[in-house]
Every structure is written in structure tokens, then in C-alpha cells.
C-alpha positions as CSV (number, residue, x, y, z in Angstrom):
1,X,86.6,-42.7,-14.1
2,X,85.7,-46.2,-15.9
3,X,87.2,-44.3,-19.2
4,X,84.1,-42.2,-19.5
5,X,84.5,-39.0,-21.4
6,X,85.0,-35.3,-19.9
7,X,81.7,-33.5,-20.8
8,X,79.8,-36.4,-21.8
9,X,79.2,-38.4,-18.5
10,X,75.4,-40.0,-19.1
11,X,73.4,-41.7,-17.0
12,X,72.3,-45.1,-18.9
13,X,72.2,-48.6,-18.5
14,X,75.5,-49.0,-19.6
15,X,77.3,-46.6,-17.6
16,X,75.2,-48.0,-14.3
17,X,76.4,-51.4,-15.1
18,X,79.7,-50.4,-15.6
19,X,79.6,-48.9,-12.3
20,X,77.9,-51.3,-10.3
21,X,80.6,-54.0,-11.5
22,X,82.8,-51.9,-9.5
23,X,81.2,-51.3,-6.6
24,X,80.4,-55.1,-6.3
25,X,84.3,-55.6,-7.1
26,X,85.5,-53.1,-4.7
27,X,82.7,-53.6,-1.9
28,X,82.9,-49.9,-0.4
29,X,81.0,-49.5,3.0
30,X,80.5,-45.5,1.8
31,X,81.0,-43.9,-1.5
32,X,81.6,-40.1,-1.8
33,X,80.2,-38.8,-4.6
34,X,80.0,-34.9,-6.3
35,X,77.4,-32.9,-4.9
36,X,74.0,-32.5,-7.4
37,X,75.0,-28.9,-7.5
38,X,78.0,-28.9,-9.0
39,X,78.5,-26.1,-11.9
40,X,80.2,-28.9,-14.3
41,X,77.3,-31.0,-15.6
42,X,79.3,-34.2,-15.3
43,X,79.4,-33.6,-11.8
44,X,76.0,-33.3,-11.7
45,X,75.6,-36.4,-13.5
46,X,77.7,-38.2,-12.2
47,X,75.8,-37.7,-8.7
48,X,72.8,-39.7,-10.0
49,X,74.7,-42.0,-11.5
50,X,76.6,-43.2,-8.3
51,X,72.8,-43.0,-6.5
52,X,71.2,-45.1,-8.7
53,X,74.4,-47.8,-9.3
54,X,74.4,-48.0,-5.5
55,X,71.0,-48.6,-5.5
56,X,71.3,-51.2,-8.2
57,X,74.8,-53.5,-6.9
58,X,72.6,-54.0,-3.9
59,X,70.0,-56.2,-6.4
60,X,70.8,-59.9,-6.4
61,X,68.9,-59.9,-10.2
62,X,71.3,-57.4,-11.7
63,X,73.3,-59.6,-13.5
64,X,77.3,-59.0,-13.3
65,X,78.3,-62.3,-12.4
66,X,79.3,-61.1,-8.8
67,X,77.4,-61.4,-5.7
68,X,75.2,-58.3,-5.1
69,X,76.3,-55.6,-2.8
70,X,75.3,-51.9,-1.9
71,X,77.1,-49.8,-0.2
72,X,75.8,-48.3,3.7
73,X,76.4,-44.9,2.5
74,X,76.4,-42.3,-0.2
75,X,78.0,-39.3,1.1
76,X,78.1,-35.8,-1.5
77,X,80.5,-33.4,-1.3
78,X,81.1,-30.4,-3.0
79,X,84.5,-29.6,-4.7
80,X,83.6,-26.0,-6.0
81,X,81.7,-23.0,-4.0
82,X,80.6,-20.8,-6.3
83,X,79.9,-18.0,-2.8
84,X,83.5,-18.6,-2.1
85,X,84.9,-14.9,-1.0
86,X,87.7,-14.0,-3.4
């Protein structure tokens, strides 16, 4: 969770650079992410987040000190159906 806080998951500069070091680190082929219509707004934020730090690990001018890399594939999925029968 790269030791960012429950309820206060933002979507900055900091926290995309934080995340792109470990996407270039790690090298995934396909990262699964929350779906944007999650009812927790971390989850929500957190969706864009991963887009856009995918986006960015695959730009050789990001600095990070490791080689650029983006992943094939973003896949969402959602961990809460609010139509769920109960």
C-alpha cells in the first residue's frame, strides 16, 4: 500500500512517483487495479492513480533512476457489488 493512509489516498506527483518506482521495480506484465466505482473513495482513487503511474513508468524522462517500463495491461476489478442480493 506504499504506507499511504486509509481515507486519504490522493492522486499527486508524489504518490505517482512512488508508485511508478514500483512498477519499474517489480516489472508487472498486468496490474489489477479497484474498479472506478468503488463506494470507498480510496478505491476510487486509487483507480486513477494506478492508470496514470502505468502510464508514466512507461516514460524514459520520468526520472527514478530505473529503466522505464509500463505495464501491457491494467485490468479493474470490483471487490464490492452494491446490487448484490442479500
Amino acid at each position: 500500500n506504499l504506507g499511504l493512509p486509509d481515507a486519504g489516498i490522493e492522486n499527486t506527483g508524489t504518490t505517482r512517483a512512488l508508485l511508478v518506482q514500483v512498477l519499474r521495480r517489480l516489472r508487472p506484465a498486468i496490474v489489477i487495479a479497484p474498479a472506478p466505482q468503488g463506494r470507498h473513495p480510496d478505491h476510487r482513487v486509487a483507480t486513477e492513480l494506478v492508470r496514470d503511474a502505468c502510464f508514466l513508468a512507461g516514460i524514459m524522462k520520468f526520472a527514478t533512476g530505473l529503466p522505464a517500463h509500463r505495464p501491457r495491461k491494467v485490468l479493474y476489478a470490483v471487490a464490492y457489488r452494491e446490487d448484490a442480493p442479500k
